[in-house]
mmJSON file of the N, C-alpha and C atoms, coordinates in Angstrom:
{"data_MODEL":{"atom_site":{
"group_PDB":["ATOM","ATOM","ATOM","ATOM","ATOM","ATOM","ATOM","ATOM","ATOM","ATOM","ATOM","ATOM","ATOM","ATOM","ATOM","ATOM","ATOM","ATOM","ATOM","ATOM","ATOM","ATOM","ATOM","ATOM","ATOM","ATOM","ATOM","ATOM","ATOM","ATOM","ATOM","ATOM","ATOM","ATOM","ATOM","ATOM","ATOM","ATOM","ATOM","ATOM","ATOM","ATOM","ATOM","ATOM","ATOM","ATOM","ATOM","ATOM","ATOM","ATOM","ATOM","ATOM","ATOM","ATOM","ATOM","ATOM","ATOM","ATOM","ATOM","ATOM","ATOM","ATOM","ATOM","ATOM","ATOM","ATOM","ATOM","ATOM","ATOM","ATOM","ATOM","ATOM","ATOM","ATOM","ATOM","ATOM","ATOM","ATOM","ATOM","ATOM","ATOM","ATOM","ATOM","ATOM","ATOM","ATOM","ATOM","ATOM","ATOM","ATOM","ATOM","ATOM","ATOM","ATOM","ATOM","ATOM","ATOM","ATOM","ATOM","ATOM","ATOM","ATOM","ATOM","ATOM","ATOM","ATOM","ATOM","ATOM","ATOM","ATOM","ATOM","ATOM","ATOM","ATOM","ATOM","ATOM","ATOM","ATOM","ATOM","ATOM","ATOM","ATOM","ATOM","ATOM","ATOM","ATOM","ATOM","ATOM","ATOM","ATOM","ATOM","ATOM","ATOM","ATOM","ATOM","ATOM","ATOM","ATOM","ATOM","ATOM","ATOM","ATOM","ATOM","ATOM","ATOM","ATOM","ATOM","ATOM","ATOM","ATOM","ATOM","ATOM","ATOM","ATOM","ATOM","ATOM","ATOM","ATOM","ATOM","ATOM","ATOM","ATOM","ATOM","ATOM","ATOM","ATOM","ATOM","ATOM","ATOM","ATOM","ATOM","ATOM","ATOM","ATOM","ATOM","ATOM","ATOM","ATOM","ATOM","ATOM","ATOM","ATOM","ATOM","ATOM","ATOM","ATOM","ATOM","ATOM","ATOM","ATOM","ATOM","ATOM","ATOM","ATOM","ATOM","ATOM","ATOM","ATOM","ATOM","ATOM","ATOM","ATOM","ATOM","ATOM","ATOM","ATOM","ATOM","ATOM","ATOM","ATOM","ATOM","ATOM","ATOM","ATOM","ATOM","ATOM","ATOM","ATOM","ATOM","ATOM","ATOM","ATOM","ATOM","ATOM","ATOM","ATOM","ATOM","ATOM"],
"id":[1,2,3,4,5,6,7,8,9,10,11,12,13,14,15,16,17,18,19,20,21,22,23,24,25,26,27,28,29,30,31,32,33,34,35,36,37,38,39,40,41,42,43,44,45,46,47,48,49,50,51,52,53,54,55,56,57,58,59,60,61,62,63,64,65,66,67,68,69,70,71,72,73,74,75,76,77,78,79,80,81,82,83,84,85,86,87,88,89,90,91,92,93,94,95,96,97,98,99,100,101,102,103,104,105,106,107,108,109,110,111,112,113,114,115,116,117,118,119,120,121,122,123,124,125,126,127,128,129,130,131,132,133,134,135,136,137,138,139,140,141,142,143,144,145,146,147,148,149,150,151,152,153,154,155,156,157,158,159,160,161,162,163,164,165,166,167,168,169,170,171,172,173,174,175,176,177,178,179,180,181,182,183,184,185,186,187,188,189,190,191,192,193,194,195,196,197,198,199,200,201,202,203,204,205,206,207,208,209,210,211,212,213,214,215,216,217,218,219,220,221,222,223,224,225,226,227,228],
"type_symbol":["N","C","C","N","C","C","N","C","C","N","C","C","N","C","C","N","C","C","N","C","C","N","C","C","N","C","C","N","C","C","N","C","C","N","C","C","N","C","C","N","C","C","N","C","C","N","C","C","N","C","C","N","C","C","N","C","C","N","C","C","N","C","C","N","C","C","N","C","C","N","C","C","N","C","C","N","C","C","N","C","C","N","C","C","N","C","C","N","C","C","N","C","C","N","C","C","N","C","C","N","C","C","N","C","C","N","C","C","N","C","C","N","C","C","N","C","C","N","C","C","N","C","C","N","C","C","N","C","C","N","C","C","N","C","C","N","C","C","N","C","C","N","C","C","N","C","C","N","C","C","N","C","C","N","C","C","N","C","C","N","C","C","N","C","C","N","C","C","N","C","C","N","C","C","N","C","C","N","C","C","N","C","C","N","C","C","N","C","C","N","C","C","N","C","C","N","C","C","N","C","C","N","C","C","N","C","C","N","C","C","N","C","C","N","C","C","N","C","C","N","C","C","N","C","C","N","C","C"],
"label_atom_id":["N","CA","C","N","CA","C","N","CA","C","N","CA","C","N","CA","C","N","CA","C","N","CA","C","N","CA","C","N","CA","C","N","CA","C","N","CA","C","N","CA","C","N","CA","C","N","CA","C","N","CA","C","N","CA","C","N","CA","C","N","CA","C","N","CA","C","N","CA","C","N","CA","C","N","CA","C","N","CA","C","N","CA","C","N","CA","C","N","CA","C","N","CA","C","N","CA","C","N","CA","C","N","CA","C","N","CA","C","N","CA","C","N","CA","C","N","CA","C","N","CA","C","N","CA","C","N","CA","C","N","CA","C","N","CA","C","N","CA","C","N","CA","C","N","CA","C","N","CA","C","N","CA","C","N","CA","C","N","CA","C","N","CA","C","N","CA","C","N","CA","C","N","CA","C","N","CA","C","N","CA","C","N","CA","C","N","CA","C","N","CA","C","N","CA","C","N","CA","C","N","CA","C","N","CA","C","N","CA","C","N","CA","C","N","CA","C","N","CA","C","N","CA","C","N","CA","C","N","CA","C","N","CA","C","N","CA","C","N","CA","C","N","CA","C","N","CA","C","N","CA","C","N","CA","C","N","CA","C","N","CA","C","N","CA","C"],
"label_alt_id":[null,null,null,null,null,null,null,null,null,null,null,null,null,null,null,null,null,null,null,null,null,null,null,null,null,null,null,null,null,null,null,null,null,null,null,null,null,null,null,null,null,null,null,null,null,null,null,null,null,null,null,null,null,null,null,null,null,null,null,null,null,null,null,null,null,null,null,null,null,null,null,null,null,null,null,null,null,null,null,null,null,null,null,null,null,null,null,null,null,null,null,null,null,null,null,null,null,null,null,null,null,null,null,null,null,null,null,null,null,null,null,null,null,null,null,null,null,null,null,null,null,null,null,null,null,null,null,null,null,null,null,null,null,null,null,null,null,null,null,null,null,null,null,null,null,null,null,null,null,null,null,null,null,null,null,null,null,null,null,null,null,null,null,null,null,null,null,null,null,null,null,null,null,null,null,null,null,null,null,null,null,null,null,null,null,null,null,null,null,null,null,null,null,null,null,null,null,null,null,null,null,null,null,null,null,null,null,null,null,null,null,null,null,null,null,null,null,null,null,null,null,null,null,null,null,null,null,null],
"label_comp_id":["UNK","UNK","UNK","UNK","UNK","UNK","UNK","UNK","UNK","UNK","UNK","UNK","UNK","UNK","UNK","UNK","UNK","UNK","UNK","UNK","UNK","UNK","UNK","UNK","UNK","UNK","UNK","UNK","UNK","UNK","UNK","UNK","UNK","UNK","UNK","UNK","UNK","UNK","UNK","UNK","UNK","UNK","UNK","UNK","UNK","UNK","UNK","UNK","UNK","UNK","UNK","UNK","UNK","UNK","UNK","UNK","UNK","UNK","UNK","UNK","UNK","UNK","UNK","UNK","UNK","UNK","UNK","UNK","UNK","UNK","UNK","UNK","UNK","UNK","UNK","UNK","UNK","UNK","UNK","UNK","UNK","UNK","UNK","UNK","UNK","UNK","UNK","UNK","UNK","UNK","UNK","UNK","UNK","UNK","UNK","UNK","UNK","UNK","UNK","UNK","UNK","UNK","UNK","UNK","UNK","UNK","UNK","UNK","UNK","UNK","UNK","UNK","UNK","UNK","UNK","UNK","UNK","UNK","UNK","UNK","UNK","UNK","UNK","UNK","UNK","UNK","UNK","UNK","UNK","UNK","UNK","UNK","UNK","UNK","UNK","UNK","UNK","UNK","UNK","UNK","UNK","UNK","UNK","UNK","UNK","UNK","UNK","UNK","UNK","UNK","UNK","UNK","UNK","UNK","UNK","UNK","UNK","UNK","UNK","UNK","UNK","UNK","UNK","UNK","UNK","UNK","UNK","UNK","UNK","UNK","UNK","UNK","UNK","UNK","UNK","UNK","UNK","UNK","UNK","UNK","UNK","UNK","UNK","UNK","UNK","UNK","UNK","UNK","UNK","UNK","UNK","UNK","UNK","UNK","UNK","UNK","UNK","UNK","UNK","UNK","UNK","UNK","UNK","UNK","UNK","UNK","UNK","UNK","UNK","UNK","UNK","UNK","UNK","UNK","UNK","UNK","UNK","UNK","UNK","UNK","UNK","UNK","UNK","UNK","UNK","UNK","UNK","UNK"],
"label_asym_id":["A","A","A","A","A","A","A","A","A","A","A","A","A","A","A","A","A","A","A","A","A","A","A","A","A","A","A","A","A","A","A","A","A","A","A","A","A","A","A","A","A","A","A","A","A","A","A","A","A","A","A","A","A","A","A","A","A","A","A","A","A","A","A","A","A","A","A","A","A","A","A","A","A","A","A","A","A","A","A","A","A","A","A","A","A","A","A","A","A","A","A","A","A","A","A","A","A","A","A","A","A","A","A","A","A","A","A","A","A","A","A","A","A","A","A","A","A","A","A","A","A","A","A","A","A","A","A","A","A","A","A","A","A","A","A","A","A","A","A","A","A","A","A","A","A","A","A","A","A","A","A","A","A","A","A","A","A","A","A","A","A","A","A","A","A","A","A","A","A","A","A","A","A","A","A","A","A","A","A","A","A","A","A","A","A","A","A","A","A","A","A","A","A","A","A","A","A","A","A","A","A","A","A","A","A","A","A","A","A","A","A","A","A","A","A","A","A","A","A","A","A","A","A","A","A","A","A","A"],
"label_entity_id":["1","1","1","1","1","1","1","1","1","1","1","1","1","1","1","1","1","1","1","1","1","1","1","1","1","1","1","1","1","1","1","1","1","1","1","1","1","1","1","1","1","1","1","1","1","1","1","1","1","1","1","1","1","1","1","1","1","1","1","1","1","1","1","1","1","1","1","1","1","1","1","1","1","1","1","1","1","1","1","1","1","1","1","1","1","1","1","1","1","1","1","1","1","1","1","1","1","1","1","1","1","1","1","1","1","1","1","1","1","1","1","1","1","1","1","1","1","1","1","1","1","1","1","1","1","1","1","1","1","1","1","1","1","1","1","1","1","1","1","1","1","1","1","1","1","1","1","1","1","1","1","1","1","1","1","1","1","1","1","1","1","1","1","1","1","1","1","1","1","1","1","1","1","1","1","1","1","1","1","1","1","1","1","1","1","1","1","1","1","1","1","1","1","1","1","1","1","1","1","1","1","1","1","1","1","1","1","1","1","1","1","1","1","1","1","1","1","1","1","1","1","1","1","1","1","1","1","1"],
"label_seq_id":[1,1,1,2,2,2,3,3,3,4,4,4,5,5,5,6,6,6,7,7,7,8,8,8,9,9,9,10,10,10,11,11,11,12,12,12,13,13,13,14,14,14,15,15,15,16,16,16,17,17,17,18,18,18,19,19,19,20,20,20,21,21,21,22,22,22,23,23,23,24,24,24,25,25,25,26,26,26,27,27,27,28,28,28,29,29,29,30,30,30,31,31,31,32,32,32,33,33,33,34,34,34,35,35,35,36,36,36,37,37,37,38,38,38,39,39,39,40,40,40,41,41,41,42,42,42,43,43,43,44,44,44,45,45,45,46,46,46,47,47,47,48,48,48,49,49,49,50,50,50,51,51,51,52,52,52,53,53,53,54,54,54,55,55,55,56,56,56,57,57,57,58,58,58,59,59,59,60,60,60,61,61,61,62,62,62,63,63,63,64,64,64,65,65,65,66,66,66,67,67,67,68,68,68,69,69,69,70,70,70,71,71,71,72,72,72,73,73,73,74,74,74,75,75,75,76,76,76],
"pdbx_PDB_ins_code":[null,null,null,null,null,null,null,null,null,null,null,null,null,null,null,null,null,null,null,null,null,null,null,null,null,null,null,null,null,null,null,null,null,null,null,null,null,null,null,null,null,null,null,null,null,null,null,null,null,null,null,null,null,null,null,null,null,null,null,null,null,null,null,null,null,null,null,null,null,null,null,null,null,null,null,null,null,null,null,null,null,null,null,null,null,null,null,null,null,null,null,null,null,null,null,null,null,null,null,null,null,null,null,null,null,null,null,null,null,null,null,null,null,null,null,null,null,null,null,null,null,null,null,null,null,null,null,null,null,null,null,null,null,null,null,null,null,null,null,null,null,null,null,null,null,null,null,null,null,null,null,null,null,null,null,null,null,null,null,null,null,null,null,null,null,null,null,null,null,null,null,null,null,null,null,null,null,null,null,null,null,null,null,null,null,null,null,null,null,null,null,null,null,null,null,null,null,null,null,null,null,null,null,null,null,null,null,null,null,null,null,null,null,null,null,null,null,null,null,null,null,null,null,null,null,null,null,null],
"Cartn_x":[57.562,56.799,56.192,56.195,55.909,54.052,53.21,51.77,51.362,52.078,51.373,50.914,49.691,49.04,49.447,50.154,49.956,48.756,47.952,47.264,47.803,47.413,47.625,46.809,47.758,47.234,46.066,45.714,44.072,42.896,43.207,42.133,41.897,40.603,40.909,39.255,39.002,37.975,36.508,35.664,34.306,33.202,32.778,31.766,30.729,30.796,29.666,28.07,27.255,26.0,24.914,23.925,22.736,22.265,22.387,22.151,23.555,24.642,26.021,25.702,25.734,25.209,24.021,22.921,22.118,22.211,22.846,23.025,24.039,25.635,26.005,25.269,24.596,24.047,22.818,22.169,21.426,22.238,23.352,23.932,24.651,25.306,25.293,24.442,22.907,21.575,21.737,21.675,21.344,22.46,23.508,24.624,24.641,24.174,23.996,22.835,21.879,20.583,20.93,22.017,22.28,23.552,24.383,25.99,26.394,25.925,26.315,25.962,25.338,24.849,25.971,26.116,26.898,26.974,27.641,28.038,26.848,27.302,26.098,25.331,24.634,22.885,22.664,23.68,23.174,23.248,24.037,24.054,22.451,22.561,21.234,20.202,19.945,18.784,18.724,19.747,19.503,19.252,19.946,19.638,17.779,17.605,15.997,15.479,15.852,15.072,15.006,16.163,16.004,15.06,15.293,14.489,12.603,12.802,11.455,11.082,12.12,11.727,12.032,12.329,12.367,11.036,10.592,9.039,8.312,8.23,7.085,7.001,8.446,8.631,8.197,8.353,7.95,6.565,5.563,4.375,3.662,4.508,3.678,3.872,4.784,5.663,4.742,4.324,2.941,1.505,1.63,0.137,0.0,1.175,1.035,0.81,1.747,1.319,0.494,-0.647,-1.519,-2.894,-2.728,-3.825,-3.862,-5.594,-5.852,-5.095,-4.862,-4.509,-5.734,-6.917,-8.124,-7.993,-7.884,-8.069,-7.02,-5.291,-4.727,-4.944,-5.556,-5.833,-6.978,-7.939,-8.909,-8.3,-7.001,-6.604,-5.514,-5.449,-4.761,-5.177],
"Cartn_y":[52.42,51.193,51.023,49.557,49.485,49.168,50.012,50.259,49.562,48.921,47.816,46.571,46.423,45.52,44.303,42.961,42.096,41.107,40.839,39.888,38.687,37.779,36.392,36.538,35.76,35.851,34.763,33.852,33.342,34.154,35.343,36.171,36.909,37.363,37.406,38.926,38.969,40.476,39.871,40.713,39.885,39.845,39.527,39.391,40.757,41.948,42.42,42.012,42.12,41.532,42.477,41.973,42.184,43.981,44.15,45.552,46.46,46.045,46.524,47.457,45.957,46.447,47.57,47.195,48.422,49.715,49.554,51.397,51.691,51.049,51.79,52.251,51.546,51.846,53.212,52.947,54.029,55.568,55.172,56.839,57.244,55.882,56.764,57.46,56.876,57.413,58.718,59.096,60.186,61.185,60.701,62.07,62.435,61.41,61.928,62.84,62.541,62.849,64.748,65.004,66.068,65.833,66.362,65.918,66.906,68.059,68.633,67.993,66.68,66.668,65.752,65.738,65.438,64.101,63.01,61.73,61.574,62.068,61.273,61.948,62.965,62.845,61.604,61.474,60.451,59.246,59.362,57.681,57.854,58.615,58.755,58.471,59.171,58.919,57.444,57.252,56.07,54.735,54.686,53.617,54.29,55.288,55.068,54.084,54.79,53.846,52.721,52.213,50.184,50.008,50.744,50.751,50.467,51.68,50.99,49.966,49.771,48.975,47.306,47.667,46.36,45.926,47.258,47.298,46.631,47.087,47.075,45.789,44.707,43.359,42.608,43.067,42.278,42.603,43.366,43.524,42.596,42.56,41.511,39.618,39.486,38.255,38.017,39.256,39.013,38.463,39.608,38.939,37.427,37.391,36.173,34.681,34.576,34.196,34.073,35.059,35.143,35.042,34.839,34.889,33.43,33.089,31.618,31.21,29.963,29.438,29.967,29.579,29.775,31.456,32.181,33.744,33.966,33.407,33.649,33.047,32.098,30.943,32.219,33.147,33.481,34.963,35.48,36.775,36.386,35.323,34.814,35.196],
"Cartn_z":[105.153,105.087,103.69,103.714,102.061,101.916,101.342,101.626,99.647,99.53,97.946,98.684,98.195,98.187,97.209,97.213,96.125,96.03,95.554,95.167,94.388,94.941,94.429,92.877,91.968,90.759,90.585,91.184,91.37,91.478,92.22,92.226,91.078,90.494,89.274,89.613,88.612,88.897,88.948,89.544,89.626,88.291,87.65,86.563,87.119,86.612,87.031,87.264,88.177,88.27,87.407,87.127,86.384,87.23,88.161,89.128,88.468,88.508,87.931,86.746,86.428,84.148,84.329,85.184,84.193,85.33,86.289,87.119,85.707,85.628,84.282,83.419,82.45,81.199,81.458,82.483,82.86,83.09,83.952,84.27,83.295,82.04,80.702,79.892,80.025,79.662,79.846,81.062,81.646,81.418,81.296,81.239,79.569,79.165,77.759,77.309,78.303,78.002,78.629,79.936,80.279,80.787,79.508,80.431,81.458,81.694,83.065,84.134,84.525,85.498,86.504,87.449,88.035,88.095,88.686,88.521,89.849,90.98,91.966,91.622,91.475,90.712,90.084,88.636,87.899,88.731,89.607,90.042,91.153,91.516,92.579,91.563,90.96,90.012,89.352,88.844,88.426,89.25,90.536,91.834,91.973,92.175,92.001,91.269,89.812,88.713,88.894,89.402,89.781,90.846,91.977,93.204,92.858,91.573,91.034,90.352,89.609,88.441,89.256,90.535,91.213,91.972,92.597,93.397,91.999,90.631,90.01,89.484,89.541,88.901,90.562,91.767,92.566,93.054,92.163,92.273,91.459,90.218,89.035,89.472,90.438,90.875,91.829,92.888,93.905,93.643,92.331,91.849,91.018,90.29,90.195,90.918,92.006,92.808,93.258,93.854,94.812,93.925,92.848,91.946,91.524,91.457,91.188,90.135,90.02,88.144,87.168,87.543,86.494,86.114,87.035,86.684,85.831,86.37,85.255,83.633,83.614,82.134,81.692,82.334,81.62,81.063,81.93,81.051,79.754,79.349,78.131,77.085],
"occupancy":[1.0,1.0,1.0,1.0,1.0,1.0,1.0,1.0,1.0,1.0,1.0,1.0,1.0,1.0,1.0,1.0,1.0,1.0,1.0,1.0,1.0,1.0,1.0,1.0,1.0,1.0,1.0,1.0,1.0,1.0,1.0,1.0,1.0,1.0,1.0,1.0,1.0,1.0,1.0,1.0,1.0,1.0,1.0,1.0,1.0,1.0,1.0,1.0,1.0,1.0,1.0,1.0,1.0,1.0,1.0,1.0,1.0,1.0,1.0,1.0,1.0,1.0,1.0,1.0,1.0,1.0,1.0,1.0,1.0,1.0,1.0,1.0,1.0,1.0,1.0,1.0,1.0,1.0,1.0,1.0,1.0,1.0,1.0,1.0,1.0,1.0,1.0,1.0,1.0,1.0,1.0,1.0,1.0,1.0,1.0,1.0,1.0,1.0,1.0,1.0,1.0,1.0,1.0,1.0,1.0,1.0,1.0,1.0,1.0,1.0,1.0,1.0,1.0,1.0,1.0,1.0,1.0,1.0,1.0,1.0,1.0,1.0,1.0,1.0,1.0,1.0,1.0,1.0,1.0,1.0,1.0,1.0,1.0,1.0,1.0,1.0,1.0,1.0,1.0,1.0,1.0,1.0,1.0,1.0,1.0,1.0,1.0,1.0,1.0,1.0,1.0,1.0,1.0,1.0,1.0,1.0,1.0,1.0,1.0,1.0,1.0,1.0,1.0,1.0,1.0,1.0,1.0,1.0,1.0,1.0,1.0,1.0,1.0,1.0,1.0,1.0,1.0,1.0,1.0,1.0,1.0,1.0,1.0,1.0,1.0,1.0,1.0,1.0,1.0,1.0,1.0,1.0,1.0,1.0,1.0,1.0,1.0,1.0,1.0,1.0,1.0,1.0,1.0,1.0,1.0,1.0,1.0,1.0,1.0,1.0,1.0,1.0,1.0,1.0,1.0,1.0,1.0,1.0,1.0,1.0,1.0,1.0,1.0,1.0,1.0,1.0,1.0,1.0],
"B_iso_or_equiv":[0.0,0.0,0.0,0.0,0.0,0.0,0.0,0.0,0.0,0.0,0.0,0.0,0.0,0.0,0.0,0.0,0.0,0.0,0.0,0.0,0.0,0.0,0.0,0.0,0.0,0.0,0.0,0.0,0.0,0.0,0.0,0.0,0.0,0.0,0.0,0.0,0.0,0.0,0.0,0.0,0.0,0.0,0.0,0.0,0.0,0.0,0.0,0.0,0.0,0.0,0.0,0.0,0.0,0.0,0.0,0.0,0.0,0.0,0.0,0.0,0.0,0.0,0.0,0.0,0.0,0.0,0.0,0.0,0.0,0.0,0.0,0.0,0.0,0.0,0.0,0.0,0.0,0.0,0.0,0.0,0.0,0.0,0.0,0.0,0.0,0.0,0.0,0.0,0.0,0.0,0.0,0.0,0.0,0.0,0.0,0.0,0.0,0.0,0.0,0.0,0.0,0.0,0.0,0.0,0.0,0.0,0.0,0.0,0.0,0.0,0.0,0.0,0.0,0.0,0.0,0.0,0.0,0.0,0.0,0.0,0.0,0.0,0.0,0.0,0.0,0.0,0.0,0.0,0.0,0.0,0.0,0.0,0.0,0.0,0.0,0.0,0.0,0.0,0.0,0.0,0.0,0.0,0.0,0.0,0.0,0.0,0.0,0.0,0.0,0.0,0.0,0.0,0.0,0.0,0.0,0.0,0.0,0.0,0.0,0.0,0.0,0.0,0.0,0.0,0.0,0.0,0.0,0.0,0.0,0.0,0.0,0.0,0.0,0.0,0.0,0.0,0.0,0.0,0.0,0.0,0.0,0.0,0.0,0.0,0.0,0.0,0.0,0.0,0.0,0.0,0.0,0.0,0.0,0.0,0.0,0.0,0.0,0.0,0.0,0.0,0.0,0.0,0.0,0.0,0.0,0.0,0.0,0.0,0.0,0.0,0.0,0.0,0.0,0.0,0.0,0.0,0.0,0.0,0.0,0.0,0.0,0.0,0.0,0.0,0.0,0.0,0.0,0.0],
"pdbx_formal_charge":[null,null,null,null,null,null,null,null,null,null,null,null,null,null,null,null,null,null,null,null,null,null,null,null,null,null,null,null,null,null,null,null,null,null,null,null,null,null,null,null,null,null,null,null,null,null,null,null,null,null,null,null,null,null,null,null,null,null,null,null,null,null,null,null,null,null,null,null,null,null,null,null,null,null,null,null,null,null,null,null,null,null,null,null,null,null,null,null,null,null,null,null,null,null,null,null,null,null,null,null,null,null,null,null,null,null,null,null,null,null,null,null,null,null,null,null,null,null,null,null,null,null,null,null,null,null,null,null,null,null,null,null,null,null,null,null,null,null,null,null,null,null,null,null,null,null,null,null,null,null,null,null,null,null,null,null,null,null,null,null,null,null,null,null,null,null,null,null,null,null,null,null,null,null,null,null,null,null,null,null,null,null,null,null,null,null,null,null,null,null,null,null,null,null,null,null,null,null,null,null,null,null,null,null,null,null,null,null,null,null,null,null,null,null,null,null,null,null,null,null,null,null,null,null,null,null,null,null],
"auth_seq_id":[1,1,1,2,2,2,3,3,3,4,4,4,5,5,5,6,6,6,7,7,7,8,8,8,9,9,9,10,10,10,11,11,11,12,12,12,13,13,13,14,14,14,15,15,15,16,16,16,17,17,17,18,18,18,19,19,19,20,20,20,21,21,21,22,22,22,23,23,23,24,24,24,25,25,25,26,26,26,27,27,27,28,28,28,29,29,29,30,30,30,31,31,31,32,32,32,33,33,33,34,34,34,35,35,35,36,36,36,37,37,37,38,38,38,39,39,39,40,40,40,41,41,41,42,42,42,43,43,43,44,44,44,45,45,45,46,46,46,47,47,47,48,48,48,49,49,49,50,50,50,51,51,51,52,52,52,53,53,53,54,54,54,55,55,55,56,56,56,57,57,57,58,58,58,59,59,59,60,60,60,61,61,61,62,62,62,63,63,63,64,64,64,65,65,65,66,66,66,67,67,67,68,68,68,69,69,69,70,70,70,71,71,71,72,72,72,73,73,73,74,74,74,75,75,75,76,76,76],
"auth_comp_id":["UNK","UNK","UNK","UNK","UNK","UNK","UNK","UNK","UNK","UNK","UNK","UNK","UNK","UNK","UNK","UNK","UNK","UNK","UNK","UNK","UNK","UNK","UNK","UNK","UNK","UNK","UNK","UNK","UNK","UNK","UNK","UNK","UNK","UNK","UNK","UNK","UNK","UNK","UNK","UNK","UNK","UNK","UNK","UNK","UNK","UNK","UNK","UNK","UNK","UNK","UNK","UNK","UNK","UNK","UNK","UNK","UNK","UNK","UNK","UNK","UNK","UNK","UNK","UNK","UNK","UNK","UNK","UNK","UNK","UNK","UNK","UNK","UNK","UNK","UNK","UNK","UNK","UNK","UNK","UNK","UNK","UNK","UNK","UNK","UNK","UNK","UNK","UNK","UNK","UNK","UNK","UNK","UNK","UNK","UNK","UNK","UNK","UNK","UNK","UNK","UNK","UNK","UNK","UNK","UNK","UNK","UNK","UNK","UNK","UNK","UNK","UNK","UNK","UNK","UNK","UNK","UNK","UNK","UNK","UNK","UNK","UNK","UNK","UNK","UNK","UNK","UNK","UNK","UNK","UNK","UNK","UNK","UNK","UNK","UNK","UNK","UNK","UNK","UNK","UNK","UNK","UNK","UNK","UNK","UNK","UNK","UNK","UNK","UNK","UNK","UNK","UNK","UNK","UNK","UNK","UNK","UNK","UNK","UNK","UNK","UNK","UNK","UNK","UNK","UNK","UNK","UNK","UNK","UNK","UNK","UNK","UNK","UNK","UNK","UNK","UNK","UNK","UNK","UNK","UNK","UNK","UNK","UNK","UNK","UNK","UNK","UNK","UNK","UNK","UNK","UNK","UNK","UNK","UNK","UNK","UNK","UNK","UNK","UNK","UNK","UNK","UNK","UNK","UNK","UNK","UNK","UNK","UNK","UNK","UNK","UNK","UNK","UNK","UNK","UNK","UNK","UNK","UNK","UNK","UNK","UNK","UNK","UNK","UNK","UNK","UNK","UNK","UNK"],
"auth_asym_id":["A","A","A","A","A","A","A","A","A","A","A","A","A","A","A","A","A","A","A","A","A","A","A","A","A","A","A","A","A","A","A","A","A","A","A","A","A","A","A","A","A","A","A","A","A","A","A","A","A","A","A","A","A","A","A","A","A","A","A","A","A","A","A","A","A","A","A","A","A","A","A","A","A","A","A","A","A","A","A","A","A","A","A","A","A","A","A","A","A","A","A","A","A","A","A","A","A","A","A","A","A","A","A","A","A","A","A","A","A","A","A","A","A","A","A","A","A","A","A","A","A","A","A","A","A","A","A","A","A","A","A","A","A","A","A","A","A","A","A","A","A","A","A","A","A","A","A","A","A","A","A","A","A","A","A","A","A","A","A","A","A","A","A","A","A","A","A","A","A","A","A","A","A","A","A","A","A","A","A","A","A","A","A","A","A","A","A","A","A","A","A","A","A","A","A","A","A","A","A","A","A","A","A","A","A","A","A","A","A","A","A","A","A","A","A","A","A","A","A","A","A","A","A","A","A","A","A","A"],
"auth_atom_id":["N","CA","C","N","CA","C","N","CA","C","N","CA","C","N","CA","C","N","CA","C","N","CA","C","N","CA","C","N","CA","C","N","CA","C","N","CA","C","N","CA","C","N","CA","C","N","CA","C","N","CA","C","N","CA","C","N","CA","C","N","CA","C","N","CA","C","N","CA","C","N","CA","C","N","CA","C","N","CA","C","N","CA","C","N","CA","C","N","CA","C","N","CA","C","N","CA","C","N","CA","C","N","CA","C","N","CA","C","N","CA","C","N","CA","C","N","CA","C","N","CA","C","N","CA","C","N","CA","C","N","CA","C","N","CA","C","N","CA","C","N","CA","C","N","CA","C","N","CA","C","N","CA","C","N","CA","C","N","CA","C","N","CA","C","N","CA","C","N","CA","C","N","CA","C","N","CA","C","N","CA","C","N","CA","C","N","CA","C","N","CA","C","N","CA","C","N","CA","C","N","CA","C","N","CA","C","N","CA","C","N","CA","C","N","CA","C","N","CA","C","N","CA","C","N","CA","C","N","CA","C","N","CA","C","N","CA","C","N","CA","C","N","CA","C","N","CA","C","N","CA","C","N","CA","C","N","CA","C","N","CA","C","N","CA","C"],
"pdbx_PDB_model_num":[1,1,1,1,1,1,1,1,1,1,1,1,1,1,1,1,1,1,1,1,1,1,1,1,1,1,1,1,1,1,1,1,1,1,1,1,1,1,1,1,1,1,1,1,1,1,1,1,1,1,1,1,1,1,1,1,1,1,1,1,1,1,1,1,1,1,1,1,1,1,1,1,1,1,1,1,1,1,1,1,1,1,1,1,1,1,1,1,1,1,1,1,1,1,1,1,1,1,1,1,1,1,1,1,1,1,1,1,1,1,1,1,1,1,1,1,1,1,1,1,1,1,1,1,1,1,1,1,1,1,1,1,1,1,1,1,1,1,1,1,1,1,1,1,1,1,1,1,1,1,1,1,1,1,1,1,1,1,1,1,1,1,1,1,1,1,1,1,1,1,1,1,1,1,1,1,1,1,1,1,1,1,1,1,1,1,1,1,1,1,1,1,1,1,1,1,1,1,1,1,1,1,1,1,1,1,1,1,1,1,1,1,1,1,1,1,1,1,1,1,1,1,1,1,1,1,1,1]
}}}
């Protein structure tokens, strides 16, 4: 049995997303920073780092929000 897949040539590859780009650039960080370290460490570690760096942008997005206009005009 013949097990190839063809794809229609319309389909074309996806644009990596903004989460894509920086797990790469990060688990190159890191293997550079210690190239023994294994690929899923680095990828583990690095899906942390977003995990945070996502909590800490939807903490500043909360407070904004939830904070008067005037309070924000007076920390300017």
């Amino acid at each position: 049995m013949n097990n190839i897949v063809n794809k229609p040539q319309e389909m074309r590859q996806l644009t990596p997303s903004a989460y894509n780009c920086f797990i790469k650039e990060e688990i190159n960080r890191l293997k550079a920073e210690s190239p023994d370290m294994a690929h899923k460490e680095a990828f583990s570690t690095a899906a942390k780092i977003a995990k945070e760096m996502i909590k800490r942008i939807a903490r500043h997005i909360n407070l904004w929000i939830l904070t008067p206009k005037w309070t924000l005009l007076m920390l300017r």
